[in-house]
N, C-alpha and C positions, 0 to 999 in steps of 0.2 A: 419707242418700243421698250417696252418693261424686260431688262434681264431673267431671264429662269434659273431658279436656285437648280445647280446640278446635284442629282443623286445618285451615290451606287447603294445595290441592294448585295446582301450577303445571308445566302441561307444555303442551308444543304440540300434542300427539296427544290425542285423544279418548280413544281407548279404551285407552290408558295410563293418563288419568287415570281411565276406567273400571274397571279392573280393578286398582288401587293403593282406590281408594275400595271397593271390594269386598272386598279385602285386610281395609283399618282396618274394614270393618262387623263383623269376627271378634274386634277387640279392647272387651275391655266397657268401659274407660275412656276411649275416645277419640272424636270424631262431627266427621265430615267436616263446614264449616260454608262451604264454596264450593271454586272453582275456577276457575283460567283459566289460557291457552295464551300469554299474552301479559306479557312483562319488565313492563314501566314498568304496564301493569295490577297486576300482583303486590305492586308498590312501594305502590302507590296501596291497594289492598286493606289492606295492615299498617298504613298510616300511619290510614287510616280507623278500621278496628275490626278492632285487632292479635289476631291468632289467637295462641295458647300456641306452636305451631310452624308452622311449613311446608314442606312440603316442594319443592324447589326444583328443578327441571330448569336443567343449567346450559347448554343449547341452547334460547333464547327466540328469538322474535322481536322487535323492538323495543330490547330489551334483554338481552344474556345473563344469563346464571344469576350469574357474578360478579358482573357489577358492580351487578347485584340484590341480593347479596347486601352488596358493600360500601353500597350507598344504605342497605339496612333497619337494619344497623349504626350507622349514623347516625341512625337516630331513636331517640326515646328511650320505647322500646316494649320489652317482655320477649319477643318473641317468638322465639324458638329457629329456627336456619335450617339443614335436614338438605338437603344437594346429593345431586340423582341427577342419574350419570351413565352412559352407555354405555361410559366408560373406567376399567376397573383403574387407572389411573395413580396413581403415585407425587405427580408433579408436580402434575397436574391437582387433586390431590388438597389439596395444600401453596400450590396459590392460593387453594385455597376457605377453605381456614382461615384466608389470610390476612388474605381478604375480609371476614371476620368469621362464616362458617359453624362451626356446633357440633359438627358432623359429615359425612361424605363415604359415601356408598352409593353400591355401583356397581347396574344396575338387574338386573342377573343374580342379586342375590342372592336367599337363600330366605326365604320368609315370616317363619321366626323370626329373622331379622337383621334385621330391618324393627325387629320389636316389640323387638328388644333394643336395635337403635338410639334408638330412641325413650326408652326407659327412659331410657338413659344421658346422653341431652341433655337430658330434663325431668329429669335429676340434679344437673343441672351440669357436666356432665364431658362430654368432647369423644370421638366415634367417630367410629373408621376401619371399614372393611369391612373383611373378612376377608381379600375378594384382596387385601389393598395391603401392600405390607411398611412397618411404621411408623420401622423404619430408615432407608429412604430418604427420605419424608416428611420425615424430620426432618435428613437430610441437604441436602435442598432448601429446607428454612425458614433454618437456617444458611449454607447459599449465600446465601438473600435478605437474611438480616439487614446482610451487610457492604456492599451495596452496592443502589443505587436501581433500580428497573424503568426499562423502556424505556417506560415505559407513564406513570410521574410526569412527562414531559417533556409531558403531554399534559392539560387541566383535563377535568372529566367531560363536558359539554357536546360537548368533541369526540372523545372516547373514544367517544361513543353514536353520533354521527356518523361516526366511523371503522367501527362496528358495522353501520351501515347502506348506508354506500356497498359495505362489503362484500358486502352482501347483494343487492346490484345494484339497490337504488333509485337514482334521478336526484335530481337536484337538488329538481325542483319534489313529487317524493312525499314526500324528506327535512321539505321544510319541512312539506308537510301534515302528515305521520305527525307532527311537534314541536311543527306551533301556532306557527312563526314562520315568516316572511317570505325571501323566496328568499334575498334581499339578505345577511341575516343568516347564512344556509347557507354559502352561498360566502364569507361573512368566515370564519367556524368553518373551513372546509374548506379556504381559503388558508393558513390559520395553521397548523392541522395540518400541513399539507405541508409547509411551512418547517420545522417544529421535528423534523418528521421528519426531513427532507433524503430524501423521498423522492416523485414527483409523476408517481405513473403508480398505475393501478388494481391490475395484478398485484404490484407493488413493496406498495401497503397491503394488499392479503391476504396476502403472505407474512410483514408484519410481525405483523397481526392474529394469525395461525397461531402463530408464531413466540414469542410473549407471551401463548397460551392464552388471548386476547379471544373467539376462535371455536375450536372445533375443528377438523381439517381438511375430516371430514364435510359441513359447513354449509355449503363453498364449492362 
């Protein structure tokens, strides 16, 4: 009897990840083995009991879908990280890979681009969706490779924290949502500012935006 590649799905809508889990119920080698709507959950879930892939919405709460995808990179787990997105993009696409994702799916595509995606990253090899031109993709990785993000000027701790103030928590939800202490927030959150050289709320969404941390939608 053929093993099933195990999957978790992560999205923040329900019946997204209802009707994606409905999708893989049609593939005979695969079986959905959980789910959740939340980043740093998702991280938590691989690091736990790593699933063969995941499929990864790159609009989370808590945590986006990058930099979810760059944490799970970092462990040292086999799991395969397929990014759905609401955006075609080129670029968006060429952070996810550079995050450490196997593959980029926009959520418009059709059922057998799912299952071919899927193939092709329990292959090893890396998939683009059909709408993306892999020209530019790779025109945008080469852009990246010569020079650093705006985004390395920042350690992860306050990159999730720049994630969140976006998302219009305050201080005192920051620290709940992290488990640490206000104190600590507002040290993370001073120091970001500075190395940003930018110290106003709209000034951090438009960086956020800007470095595809969020998408514009989210804001």
């Amino acid at each position: 009897m053929t093993t099933k590649r195990r999957i978790l799905l992560a999205d923040d809508h329900a019946l997204v990840r209802a009707g994606i889990r409905a999708l893989l119920e049609n593939l005979p080698d695969v079986e959905v083995v959980g789910e959740t709507g939340n980043g740093l959950d998702a991280v938590e879930h691989v690091r736990r009991d790593p699933p063969d892939a995941i499929l990864l919405d790159i609009t989370l709460p808590g945590m986006n879908g990058l930099e979810a995808a760059a944490r799970i990179a970092k462990l040292d787990v086999p799991t395969r990280v397929l990014m759905l997105s609401m955006h075609a993009s080129a670029e968006y696409a060429a952070r996810a890979l550079a995050a450490g994702a196997a593959g980029y799916l926009n959520k418009d595509s059709a059922f057998d681009e799912l299952a071919t995606a899927l193939e092709e990253i329990f292959a090893g090899r890396r998939y683009l969706c059909r709408a993306i031109d892999a020209e530019q993709v790779q025109q945008f990785e080469r852009r990246a490779s010569t020079g650093e993000s705006e985004l390395d000027a920042l350690t992860p701790r306050q990159r999730q924290i720049l994630q969140l103030v976006v998302e219009g928590l305050g201080t005192r939800q920051i620290a709940a949502r992290l488990f640490l202490s206000v104190k600590t927030v507002e040290s993370h959150r001073i120091q970001m500012m500075h190395r940003l050289g930018i110290f106003d709320v709209p000034g951090l969404v438009r960086f956020a935006i800007r470095n595809g941390l969020v998408p514009p939608e989210a804001t």
